[in-house]
C-alpha positions in Angstrom: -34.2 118.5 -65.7 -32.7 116.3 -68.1 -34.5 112.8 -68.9 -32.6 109.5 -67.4 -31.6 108.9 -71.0 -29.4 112.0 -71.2 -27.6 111.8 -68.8 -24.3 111.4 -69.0 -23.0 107.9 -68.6 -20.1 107.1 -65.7 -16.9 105.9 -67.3 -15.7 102.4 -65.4 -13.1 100.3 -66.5 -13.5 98.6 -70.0 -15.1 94.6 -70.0 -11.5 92.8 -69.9 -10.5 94.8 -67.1 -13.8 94.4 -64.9 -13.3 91.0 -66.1 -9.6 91.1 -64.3 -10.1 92.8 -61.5 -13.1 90.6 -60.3 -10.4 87.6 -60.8 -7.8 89.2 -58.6 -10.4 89.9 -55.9 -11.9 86.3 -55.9 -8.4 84.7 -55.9 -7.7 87.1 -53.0 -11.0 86.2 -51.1 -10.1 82.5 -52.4 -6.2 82.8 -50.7 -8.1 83.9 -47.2 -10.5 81.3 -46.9 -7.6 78.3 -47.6 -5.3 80.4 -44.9 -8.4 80.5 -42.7 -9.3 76.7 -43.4 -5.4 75.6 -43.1 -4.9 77.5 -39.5 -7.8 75.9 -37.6 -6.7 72.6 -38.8 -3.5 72.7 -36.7 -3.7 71.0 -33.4 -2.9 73.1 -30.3 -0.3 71.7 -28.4 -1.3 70.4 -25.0 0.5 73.7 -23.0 -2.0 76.1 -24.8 -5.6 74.1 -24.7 -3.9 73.8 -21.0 -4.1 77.7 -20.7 -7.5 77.9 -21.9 -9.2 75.4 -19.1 -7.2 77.1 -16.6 -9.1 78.3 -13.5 -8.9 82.3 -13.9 -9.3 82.3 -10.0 -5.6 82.2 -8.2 -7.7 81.0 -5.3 -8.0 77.8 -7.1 -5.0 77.0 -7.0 -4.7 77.6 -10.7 -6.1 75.0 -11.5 -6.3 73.0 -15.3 -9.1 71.3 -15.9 -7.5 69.4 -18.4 -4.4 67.9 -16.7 -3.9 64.5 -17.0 -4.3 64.4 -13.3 -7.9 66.2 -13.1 -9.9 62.9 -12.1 -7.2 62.2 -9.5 -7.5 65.5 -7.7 -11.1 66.4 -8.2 -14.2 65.3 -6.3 -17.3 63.6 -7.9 -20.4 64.7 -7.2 -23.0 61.8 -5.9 -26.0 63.7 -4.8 -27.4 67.0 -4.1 -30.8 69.5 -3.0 -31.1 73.1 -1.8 -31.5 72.7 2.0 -34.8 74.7 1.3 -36.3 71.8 -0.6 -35.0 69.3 1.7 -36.7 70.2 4.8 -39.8 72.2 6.3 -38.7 75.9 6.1 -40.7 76.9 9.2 -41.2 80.5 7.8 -37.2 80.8 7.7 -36.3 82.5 3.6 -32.5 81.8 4.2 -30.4 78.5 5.4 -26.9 80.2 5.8 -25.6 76.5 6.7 -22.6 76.7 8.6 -21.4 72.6 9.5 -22.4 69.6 9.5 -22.5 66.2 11.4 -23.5 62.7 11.0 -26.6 61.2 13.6 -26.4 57.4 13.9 -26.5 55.9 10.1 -28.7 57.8 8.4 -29.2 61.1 9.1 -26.7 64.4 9.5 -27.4 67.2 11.7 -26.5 70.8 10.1 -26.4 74.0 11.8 -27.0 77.7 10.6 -25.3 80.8 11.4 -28.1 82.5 10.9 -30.8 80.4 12.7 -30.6 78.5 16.5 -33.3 75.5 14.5 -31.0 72.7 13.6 -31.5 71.0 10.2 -31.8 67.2 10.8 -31.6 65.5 6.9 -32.0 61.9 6.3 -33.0 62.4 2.5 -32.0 64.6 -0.2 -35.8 64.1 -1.5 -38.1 67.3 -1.4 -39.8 67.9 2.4 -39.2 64.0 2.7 -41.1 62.7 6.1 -37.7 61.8 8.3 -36.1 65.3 7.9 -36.7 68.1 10.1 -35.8 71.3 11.8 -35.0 70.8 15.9 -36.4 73.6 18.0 -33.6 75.2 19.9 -34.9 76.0 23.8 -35.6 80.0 24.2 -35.0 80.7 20.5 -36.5 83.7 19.3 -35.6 83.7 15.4 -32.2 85.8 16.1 -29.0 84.9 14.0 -26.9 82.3 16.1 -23.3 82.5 14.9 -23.4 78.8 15.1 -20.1 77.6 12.9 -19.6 74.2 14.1 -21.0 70.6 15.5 -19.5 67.4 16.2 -20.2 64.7 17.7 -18.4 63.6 21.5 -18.0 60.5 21.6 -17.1 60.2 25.5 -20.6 61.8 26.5 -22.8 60.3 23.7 -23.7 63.9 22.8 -22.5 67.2 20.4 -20.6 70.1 21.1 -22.5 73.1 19.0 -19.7 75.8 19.0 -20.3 79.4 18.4 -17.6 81.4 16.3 -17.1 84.0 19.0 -18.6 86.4 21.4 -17.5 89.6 23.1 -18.0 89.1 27.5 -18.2 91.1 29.8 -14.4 91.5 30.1 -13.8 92.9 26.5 -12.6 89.7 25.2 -13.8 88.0 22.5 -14.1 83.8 23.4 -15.7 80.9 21.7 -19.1 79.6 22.9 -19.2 75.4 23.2 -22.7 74.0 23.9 -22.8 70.5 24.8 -26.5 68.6 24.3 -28.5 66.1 23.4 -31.2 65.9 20.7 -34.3 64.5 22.3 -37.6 63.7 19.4 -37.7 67.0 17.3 -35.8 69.2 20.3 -32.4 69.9 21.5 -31.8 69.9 25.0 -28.7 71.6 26.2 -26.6 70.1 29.0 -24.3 72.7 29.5 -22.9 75.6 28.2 -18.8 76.8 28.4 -16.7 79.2 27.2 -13.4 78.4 25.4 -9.8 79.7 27.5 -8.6 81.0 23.9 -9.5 84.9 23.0 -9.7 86.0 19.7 -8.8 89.7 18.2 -11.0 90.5 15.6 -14.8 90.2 15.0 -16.4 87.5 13.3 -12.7 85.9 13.2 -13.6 82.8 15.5 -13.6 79.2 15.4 -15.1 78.2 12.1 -14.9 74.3 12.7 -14.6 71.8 15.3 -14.3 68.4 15.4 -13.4 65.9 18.4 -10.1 63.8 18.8 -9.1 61.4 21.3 -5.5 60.9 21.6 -3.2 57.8 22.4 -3.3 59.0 26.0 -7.0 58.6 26.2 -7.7 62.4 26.7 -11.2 63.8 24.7 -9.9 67.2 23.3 -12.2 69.9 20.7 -10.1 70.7 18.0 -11.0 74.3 17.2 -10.2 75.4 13.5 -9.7 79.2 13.0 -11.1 80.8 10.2 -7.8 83.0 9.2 -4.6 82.3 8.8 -2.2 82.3 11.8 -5.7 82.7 13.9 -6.3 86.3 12.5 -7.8 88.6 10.1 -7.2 91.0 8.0 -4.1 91.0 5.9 -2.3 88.2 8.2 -5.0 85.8 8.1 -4.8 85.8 4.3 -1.1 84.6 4.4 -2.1 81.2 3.1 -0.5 77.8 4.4 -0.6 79.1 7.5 -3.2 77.3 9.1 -4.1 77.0 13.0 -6.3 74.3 15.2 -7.1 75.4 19.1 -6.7 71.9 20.7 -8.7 72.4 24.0 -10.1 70.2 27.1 -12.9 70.6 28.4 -12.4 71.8 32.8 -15.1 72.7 35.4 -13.9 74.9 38.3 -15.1 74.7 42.3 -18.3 76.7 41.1 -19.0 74.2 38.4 -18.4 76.5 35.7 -16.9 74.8 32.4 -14.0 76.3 30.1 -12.3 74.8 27.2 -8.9 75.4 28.2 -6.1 75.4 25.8 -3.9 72.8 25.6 -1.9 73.2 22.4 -1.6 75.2 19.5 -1.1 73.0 16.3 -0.3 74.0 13.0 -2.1 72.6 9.7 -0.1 71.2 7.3 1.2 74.0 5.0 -0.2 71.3 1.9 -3.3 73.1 3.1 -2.1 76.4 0.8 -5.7 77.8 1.4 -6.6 81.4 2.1 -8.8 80.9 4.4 -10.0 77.3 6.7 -13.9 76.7 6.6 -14.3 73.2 8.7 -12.8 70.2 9.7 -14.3 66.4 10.3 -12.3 63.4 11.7 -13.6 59.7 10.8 -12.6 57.0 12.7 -10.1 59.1 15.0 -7.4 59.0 12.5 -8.5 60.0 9.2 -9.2 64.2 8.9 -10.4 66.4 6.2 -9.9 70.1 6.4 -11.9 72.0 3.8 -11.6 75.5 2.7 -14.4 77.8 1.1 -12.6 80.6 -0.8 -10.4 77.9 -2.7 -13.0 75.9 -3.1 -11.3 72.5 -1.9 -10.6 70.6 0.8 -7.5 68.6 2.7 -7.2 65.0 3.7 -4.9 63.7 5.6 -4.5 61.4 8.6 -4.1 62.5 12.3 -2.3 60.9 15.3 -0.8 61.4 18.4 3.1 62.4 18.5 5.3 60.1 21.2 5.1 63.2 23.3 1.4 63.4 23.4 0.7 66.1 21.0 -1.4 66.1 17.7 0.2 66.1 14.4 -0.8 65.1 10.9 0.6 63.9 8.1 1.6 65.9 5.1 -1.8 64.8 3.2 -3.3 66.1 -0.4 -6.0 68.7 -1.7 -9.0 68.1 -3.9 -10.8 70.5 -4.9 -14.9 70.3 -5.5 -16.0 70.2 -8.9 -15.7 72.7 -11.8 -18.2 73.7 -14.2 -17.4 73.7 -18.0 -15.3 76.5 -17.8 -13.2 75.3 -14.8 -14.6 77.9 -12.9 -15.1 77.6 -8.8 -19.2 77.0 -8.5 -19.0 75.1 -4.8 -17.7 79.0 -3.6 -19.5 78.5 -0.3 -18.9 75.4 1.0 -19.1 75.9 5.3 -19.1 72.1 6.5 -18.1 69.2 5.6 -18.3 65.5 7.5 -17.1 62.0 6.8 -20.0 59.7 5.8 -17.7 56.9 4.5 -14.1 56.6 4.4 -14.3 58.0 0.4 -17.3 59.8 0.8 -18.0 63.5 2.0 -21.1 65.2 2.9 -21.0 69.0 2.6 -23.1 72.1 3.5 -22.8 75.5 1.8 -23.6 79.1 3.0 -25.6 81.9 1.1 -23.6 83.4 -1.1 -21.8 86.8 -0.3 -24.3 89.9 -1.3 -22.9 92.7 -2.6 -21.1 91.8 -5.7 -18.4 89.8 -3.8 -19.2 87.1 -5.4 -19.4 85.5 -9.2 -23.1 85.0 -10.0 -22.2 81.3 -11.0 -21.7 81.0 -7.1 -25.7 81.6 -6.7 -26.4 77.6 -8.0 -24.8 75.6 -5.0 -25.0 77.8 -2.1 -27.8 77.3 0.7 -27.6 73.7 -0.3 -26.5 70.0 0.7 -24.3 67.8 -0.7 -22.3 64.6 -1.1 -19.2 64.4 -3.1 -16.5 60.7 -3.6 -13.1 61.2 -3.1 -11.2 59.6 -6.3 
């Protein structure tokens, strides 16, 4: 094998032309960087930073988190705490919170769908001494479909209302406990069934709230979860929202029914996909919120001249972003008026099963209160 030194040395281009090509390629790499340097100095016109804060969720209403009107259309946060932290778990794991009520000044009531023990919160601090969980009588840890409370005003006590479930005719009704909370216990006064049947399973009554109209009658406004009071493909059909208003009736047997007394539509405003509860403060002002769009409705109610309820047309807001104007408040269940401006608001577990976005994992089982701009 020949020695390094006799090998036969590879011909490259002569020195000048090295020399040449080495300035073409640097005034090339030169060119690039200026191009480069030039392009990112040119501002974006507002339409396309628009585009790239848009909400990628149509359910949000395709929303921009950098419209001039963002501040005016989006609730601040004020407070917050996993309902886990809040209160005295009691060996429950999971607080699928389902609505929520005000007690006297300072506390709120908040049920579970997946519990009969009722949350009462007077303090977002951790395991602070005035909240608790009420015993509910005869509960034996089963799942209670609870999806609503509200306070009656003309008993001094709260209707608990139960989505739906099936009797013994085959028909699928609403279940409306009246009671009273009494030291760490709730005491039921009666229990009643509501006239109105539903179709499809787990397709209730998802909110309830009461109203008392010009006429002086006391009537529980039952908000369907679907559109049009259905499931399936029909209750998606947004804008197309449905309240159950019902009176309360006890027959010569003293049995108690909710009959119906009206069928009234929610504003169309209200484009949501589906309805997730509804609060009224001082009988005329209403707030309808919505989980999968991850807003809510406000709007005033009132009683027509022929005695029936209507509201005005009203505006959404929808609960705050994160930094990518992505929906994070995905499970929000209840919501009640604490002030005029101010909203309390409960959120479920978040759907299992990859039905979700992970980011919805950070708010759900968990309490909050949000200002209204």
């Amino acid at each position: 094998m020949p020695s390094p030194s006799q090998l036969p040395l590879l011909r490259g281009p002569t020195r000048p032309a090295a020399r040449a090509a080495v300035r073409s390629v640097l005034a090339l790499v030169a060119t690039g960087a200026f191009l480069f340097f030039a392009v990112s100095l040119v501002p974006r016109s507002p339409a396309t930073v628009a585009r790239s804060h848009h909400s990628s969720d149509d359910r949000g209403h395709g929303k921009d988190c950098e419209a001039e009107d963002f501040t005016k259309t989006t609730l601040k946060l004020v407070d917050e705490s996993t309902i886990m932290k809040a209160v005295p778990g009691d060996g429950i794991r999971k607080f699928e919170a389902s609505d929520v009520t005000g007690m006297g000044w300072d506390s709120v009531l908040v049920v579970f769908d997946n519990s009969f023990r009722i949350a009462k919160v007077g303090s977002y601090a951790a395991q602070a001494t005035e909240n608790t969980l009420l015993t509910w009588p005869g509960d034996v840890g089963e799942d209670s479909q609870f999806e609503g409370i509200t306070y009656n005003t003309s008993s001094d006590s709260f209707l608990v209302v139960q989505e739906e479930i099936e009797g013994e005719d085959g028909q699928r009704r609403a279940i409306i406990f009246d009671v009273k909370i009494v030291g760490d216990a709730v005491q039921v006064l009666d229990q009643c069934t509501s006239e109105w049947t539903f179709v499809k399973e787990n397709k209730g009554f998802e909110g309830a709230a009461v109203y008392t109209t010009t006429n002086g009658e006391s009537l529980l406004l039952g908000l369907c979860e679907g559109n049009h009071c259905a499931g399936g493909k029909e209750g998606r059909d947004t804008g197309h929202g449905v309240i159950v208003a019902m009176e309360k009736a006890i027959d010569k047997q003293g049995v108690c029914t909710f009959v119906t007394k009206s069928k009234v539509k929610v504003p169309s405003s209200a484009n949501f996909v589906d309805y997730s509860a509804i609060t009224i403060y001082n009988n005329s002002r209403v707030a309808i919120s919505s989980q999968e769009n991850s807003a809510v409705w406000i709007g005033d109610i009132s009683t027509s001249d022929s005695g029936e309820v209507e509201f005005s047309t009203g505006k959404v807001y929808d609960f705050p972003r994160n930094d990518q104007c992505d929906m994070i408040y995905c499970n929000i269940e209840g919501v009640y008026f604490e002030e005029p401006h101010k909203l309390v608001a409960v959120s479920d577990k978040m759907k299992k099963g990859g039905k979700q976005n992970f980011k919805c994992a950070t708010k759900d089982q968990s309490i909050h209160t949000f200002a209204l701009p």
